[in-house]
C-alpha positions as CSV (number, residue, x, y, z in Angstrom):
1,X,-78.8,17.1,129.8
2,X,-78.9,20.2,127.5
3,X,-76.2,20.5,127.0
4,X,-75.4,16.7,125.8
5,X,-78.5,17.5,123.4
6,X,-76.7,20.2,121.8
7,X,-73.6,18.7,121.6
8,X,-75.3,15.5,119.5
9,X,-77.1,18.1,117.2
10,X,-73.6,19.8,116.7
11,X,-72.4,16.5,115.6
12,X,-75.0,15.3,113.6
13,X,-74.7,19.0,111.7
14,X,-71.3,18.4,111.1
15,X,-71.4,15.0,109.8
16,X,-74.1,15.2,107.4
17,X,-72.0,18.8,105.3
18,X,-69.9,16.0,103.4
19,X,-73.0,14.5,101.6
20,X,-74.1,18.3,100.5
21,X,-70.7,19.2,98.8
22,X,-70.2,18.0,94.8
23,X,-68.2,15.5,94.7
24,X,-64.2,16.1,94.2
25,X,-64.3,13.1,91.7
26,X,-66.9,13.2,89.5
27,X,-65.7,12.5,85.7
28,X,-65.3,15.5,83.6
29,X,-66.8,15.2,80.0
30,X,-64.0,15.9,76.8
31,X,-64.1,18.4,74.9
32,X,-65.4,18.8,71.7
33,X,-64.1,19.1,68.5
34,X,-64.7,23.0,68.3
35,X,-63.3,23.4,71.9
36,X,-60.0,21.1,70.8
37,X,-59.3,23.3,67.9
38,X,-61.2,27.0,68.5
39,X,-61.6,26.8,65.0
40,X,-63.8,25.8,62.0
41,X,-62.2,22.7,60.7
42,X,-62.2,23.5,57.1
43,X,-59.6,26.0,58.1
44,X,-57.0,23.9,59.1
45,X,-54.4,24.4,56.7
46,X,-53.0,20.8,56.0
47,X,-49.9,18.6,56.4
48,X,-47.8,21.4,54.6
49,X,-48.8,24.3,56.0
50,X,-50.4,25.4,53.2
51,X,-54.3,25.4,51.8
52,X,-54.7,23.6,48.0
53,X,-55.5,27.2,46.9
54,X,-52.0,28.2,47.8
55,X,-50.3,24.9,45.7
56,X,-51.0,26.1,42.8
57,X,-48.6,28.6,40.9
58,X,-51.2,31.7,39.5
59,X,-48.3,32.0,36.8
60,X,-47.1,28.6,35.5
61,X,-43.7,28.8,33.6
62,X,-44.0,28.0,29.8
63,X,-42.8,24.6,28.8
64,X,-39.8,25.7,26.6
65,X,-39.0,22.0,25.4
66,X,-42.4,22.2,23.2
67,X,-41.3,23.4,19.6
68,X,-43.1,25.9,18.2
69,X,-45.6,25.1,15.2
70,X,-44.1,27.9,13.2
71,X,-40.2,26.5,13.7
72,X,-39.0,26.2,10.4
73,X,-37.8,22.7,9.1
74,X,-34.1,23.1,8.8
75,X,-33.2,19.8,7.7
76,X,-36.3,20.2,4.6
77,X,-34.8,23.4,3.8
78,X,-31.2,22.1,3.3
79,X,-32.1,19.1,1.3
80,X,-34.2,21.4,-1.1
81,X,-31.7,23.5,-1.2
82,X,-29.3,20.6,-2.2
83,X,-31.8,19.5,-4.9
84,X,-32.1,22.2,-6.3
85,X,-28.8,22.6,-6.6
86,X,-27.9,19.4,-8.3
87,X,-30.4,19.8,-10.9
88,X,-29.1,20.0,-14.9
89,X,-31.2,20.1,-17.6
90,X,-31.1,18.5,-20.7
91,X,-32.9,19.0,-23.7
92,X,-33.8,16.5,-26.9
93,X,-35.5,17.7,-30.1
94,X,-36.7,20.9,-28.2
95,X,-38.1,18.8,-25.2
96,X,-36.7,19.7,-22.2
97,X,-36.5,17.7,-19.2
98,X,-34.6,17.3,-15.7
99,X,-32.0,15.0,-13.6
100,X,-30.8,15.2,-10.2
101,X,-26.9,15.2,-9.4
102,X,-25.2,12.4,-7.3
103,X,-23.5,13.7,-4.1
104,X,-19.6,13.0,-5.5
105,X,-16.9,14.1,-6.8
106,X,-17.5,13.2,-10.8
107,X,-21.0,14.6,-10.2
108,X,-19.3,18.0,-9.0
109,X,-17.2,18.2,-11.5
110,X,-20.0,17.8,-14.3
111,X,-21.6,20.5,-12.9
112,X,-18.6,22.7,-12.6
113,X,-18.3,21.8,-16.0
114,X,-21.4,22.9,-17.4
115,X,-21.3,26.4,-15.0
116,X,-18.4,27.0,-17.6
117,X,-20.6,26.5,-20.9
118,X,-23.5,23.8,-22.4
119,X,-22.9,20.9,-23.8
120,X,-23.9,19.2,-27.1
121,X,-23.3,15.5,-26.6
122,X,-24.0,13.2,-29.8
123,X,-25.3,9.8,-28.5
124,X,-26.1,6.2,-30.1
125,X,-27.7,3.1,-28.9
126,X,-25.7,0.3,-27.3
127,X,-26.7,-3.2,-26.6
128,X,-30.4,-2.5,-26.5
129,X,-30.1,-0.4,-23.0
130,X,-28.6,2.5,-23.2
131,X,-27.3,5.6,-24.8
132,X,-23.7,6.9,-25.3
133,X,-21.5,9.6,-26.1
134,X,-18.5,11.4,-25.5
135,X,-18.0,14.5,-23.0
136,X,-14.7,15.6,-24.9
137,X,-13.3,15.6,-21.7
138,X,-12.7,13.3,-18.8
139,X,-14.1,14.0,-15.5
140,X,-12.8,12.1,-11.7
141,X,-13.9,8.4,-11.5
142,X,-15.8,7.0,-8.4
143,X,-16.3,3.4,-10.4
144,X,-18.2,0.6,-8.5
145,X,-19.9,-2.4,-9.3
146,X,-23.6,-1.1,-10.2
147,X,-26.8,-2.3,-11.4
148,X,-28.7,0.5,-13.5
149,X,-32.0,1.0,-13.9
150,X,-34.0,3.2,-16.7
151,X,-33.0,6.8,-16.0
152,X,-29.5,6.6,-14.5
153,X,-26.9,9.1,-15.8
154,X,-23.5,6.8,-16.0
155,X,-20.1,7.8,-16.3
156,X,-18.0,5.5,-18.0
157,X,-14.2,4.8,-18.7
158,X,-13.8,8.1,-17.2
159,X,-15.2,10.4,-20.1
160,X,-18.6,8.6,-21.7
161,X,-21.8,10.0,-20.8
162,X,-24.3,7.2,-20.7
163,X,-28.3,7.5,-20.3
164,X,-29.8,4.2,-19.2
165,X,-33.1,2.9,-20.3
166,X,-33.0,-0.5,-19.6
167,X,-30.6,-2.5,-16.7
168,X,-26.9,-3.2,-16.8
169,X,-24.5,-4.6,-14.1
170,X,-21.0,-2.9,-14.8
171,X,-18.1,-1.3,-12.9
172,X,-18.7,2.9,-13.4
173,X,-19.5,5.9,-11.5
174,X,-23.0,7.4,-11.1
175,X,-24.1,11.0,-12.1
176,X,-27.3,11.2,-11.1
177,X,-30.7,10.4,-12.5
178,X,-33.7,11.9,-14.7
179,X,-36.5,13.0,-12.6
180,X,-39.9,11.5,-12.9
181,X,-39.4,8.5,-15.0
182,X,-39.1,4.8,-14.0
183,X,-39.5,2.4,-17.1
184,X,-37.9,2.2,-20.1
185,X,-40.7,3.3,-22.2
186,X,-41.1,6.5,-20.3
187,X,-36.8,7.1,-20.9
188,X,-37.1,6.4,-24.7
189,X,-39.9,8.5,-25.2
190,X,-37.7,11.2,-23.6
191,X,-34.8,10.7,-26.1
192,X,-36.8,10.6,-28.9
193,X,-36.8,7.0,-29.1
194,X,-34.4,4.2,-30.7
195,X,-31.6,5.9,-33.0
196,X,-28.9,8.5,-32.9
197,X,-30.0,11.9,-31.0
198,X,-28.2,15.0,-29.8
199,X,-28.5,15.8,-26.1
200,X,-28.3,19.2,-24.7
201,X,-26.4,19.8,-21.3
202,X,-26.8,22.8,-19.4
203,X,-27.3,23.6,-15.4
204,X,-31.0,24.3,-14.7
């Protein structure tokens, strides 16, 4: 009899150790954010393995294709330097006065002619728009049909130097052109007016 009472106590011991342990099962929480990582998370470094601090260059290359400021104009210098070039003077009664060269050949050759020594030209009025005279010489012709205006230097025939005051539509060659002056008032008061005058040639 005792012995079946111990061996029941035994039993019942045994049976009731399962309910005691933890259980193999229970759910384990996740992790958090800190435990994923180990780290603070604004020192991740991002997609490119690099911080925005480090994208940035600390010395930026200049930008070479931005022109300086200070770069001289070369095509303002050349075309000064071409005016100035093809300037002659001319003087009337003591009044002197300027005109520009055309870019051709009888143009060049005016001026060539000139380097060599001034010239007196004795002109007269023609046809109520211009005045004439003779270069005692004859220069290359570049003749085209032209309409003048009041302050064109003409060529004509060859070896007729021709100041415009008023307009004309004629086959000749340009010279060039009297600086500053548009009408034909401001070109007659410049050669003194209606009437015979003697014009003085010379390179400026």
């Amino acid at each position: 009899m005792k012995k079946t009472a111990i061996f029941l106590l035994i039993l019942m011991a045994c049976t009731s150790l399962p309910a005691c342990s933890p259980a193999e099962d229970e759910p384990v929480p996740p992790p958090t954010q800190e435990e994923q990582t180990g780290n603070d998370s604004t020192d991740v470094p991002d997609d490119e393995g690099t911080t925005p601090e480090d994208s940035i260059p600390e010395n930026p290359a200049p930008n070479d294709s931005i022109p300086s400021e200070n770069q001289p104009e070369e095509d303002d210098d050349e075309k000064r330097e071409f005016m100035e070039k093809n300037k002659i003077k001319l003087t009337v009664n003591g009044k002197s006065f300027t005109a520009t060269l055309e870019e051709n050949s009888s143009a060049e050759a005016l001026r060539q002619l000139l380097e060599k020594g001034d010239l007196n030209i004795r002109m007269s009025d023609y046809g109520n728009m211009e005045k004439v005279g003779s270069l005692g010489t004859s220069l290359p012709r570049n003749d085209r049909q032209t309409t003048t205006r009041p302050g064109d230097l003409i060529l004509y025939l060859g070896d007729s130097f021709v100041i415009y005051y008023d307009t004309n539509s004629w086959n000749f060659t340009r010279l060039g052109r009297l600086d500053g002056v548009s009408t034909r008032q401001e070109v007659l008061e410049l050669l003194g007016g209606k009437g015979d005058v003697t014009v003085h040639l010379s390179v400026k």
